[in-house]
N, C-alpha and C positions, 0 to 999 in steps of 0.2 A: 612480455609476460610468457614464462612459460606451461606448458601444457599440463603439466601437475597443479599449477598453481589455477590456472582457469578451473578445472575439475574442482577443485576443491574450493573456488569461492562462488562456481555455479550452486555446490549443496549448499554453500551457507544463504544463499538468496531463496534458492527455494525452500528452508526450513522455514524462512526468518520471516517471509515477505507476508504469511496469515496468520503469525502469531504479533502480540500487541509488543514487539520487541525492539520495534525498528530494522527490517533490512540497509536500508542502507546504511545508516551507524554502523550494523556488523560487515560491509563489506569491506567500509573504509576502517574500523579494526583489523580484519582479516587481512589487508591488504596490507597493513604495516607490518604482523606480524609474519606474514612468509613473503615481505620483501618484497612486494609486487608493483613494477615501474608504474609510476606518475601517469605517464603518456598516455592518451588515450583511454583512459580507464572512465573517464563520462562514457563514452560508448559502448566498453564493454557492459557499465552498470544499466546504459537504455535495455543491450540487448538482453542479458537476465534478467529482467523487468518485464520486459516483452517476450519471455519464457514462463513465465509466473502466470500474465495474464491469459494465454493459451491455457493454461493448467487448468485455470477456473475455466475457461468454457468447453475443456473437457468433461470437467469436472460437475457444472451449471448447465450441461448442453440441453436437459429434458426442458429445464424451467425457462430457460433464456429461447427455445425453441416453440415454446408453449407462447411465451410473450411475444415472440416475433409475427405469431399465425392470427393471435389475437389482435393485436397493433394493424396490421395489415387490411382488418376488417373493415378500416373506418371508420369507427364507429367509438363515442369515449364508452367503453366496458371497462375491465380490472387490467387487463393487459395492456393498456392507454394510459390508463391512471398510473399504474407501476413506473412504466416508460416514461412518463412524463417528467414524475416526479424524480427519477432518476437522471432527467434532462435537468431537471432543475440544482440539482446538487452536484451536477458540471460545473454550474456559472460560477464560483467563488475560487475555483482552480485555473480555471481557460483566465479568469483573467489575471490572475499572478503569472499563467506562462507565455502570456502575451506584454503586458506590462515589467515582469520582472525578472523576463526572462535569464537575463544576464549574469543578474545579481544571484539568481537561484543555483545558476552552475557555480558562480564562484563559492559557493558555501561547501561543494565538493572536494575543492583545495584548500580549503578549511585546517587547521589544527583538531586535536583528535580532542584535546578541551570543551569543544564547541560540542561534540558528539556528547559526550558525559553531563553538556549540561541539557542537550536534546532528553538523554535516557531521561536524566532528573524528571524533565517536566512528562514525560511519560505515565514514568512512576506516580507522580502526583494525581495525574487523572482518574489512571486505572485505581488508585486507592480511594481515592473521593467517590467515584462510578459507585464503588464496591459497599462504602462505607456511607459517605455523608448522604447518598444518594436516596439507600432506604430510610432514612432520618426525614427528608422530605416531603418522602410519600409521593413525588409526580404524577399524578393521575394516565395511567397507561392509553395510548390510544386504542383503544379496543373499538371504538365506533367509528376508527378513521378507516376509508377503505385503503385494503392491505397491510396494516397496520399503523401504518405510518401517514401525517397529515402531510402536506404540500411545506410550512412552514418546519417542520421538522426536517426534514430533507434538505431544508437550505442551512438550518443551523448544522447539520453535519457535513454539509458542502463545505462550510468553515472550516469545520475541524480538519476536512482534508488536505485544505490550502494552505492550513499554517504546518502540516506535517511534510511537507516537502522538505523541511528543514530537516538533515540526518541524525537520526540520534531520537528526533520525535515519530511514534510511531502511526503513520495511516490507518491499521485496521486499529491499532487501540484507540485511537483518539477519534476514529469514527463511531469505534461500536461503544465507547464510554459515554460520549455526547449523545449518541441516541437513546443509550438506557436513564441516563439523567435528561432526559426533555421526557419520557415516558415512554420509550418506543419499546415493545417488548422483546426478549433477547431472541427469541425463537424467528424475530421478523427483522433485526437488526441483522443476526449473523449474515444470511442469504444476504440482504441490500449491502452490506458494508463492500462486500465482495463485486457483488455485481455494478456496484458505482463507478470504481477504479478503472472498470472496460474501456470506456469514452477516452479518458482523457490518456489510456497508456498507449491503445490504437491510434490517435489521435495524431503523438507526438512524434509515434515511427512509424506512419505513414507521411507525414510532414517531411523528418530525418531523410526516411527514402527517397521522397520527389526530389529533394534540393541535392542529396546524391547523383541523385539519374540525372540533373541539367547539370551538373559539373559548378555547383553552387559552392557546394563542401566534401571534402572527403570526410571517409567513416571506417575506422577503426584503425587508425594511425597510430602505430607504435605497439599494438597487441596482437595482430596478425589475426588471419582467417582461419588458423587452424584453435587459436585459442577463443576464438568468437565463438565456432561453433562446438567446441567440447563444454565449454561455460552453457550456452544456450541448451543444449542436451541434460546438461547434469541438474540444471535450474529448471527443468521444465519435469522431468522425476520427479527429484525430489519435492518440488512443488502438487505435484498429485499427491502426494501422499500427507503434506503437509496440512494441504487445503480441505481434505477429507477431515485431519482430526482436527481441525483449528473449528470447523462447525460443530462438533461435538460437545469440545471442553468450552465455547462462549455458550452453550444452552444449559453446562451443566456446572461448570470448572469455578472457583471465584477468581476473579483477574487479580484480587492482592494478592496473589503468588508470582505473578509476572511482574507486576509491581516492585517485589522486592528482589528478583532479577535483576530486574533495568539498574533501580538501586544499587546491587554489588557491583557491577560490570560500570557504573557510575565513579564509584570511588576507587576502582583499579586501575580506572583511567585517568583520574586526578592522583594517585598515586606515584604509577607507572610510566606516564606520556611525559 
């Protein structure tokens, strides 16, 4: 991979990765389109993932620091409760990347078909969320502490686990699913973000140890200079993204990302 090409598909991970868009669908678009070797590109895609998630706790540092001093107390308060519930909507992900590990990466070598029908069902949620959801009427948890119940938090544990798939998107199908069970968007946006932490630390602290015993090599065929210009440019543009991505879920309708996913769907059943 060369160094222009890392740059440039570091930005597209950090635009992509807090918008309901699917990062890695566009990385593995962007990869086709400026030609970017096969080799090693799971690795490269952990480490801008693991550039995105630093973003948010720059980004999260006051609330995630406020939660850390609270949790620490002992004691079940708000700060316990959040955490907890945030443990809890790990479990439906830990165990897809314990159980299907394998199969998850092979979905990376995938055909770009596969992406297009990821966006599709994207697109579907975000329009349902948008639409059939006010139709509903879900009763908001407004009496649940921090917004959000214990059982809501695992139905959007779900939506995380099945978005592993590229093409489906994480923060959409997390922040879709929690607006359609009633979670409100102003408490959904913060959580959607703050979930992702566990399992992305998780996976490149894993990566690393089985590195350092000489288990696996890591970043074979992309080289260290393209690791860390990707990592840098994903970790920017990620601040900047993460910032507006909380704004337009408190304010924005997501059937305009919906019909993104949509275009960028049929370009690639066109195109591929």
């Amino acid at each position: 991979m060369d160094w222009w090409q890392a740059i440039l598909l570091g930005i597209v991970q950090g635009l992509t990765e807090f918008l309901p868009v699917s990062s890695s669908g566009h990385l593995l678009i962007f990869k086709e389109l400026l030609g970017a070797d096969a080799e090693g590109f799971l690795d490269f895609t952990v480490t801008v993932h693991f550039a995105t998630v630093l973003a948010t706790l720059v980004v999260f540092w006051s609330a995630i620091w406020k939660l850390l001093k609270g949790f620490f107390q002992f004691k079940y308060n708000d700060e316990t409760d959040y955490i907890c519930k945030i443990l809890v909507s790990c479990i439906p992900v830990a165990l897809v990347g314990f159980l299907f590990k394998d199969q998850v990466e092979a979905l990376f070598s995938g055909e770009l078909w596969q992406v297009g029908v990821g966006l599709c069902i994207t697109a579907c949620l975000l329009l349902f969320s948008d639409n059939a959801g006010k139709r509903f009427k879900v009763p908001a948890a407004k009496d649940q502490r921090n917004g959000i119940s214990y059982w809501q938090a695992f139905v959007v544990g779900l939506a995380q686990a099945f978005a592993v798939t590229p093409g489906v998107s994480r923060s959409g199908s997390t922040i879709a699913t929690g607006l359609l069970t009633g979670v409100k968007r102003e408490s959904m946006a913060q959580f959607s973000f703050l979930m992702v932490l566990i399992p992305i630390i998780g996976e490149q602290s894993l990566d690393l140890l089985k590195v350092a015993t000489g288990h696996e090599t890591f970043g074979g065929g992309v080289g260290s200079l393209a690791l860390c210009l990707g990592f840098v440019a994903a970790f920017i543009s990620g601040l900047f993204a993460c910032k507006w991505m909380i704004a337009i879920v408190k304010k924005a309708k997501l059937s305009w990302f919906a019909l993104y996913c949509l275009l960028v769907a049929v370009l690639i059943f066109i195109f591929a």
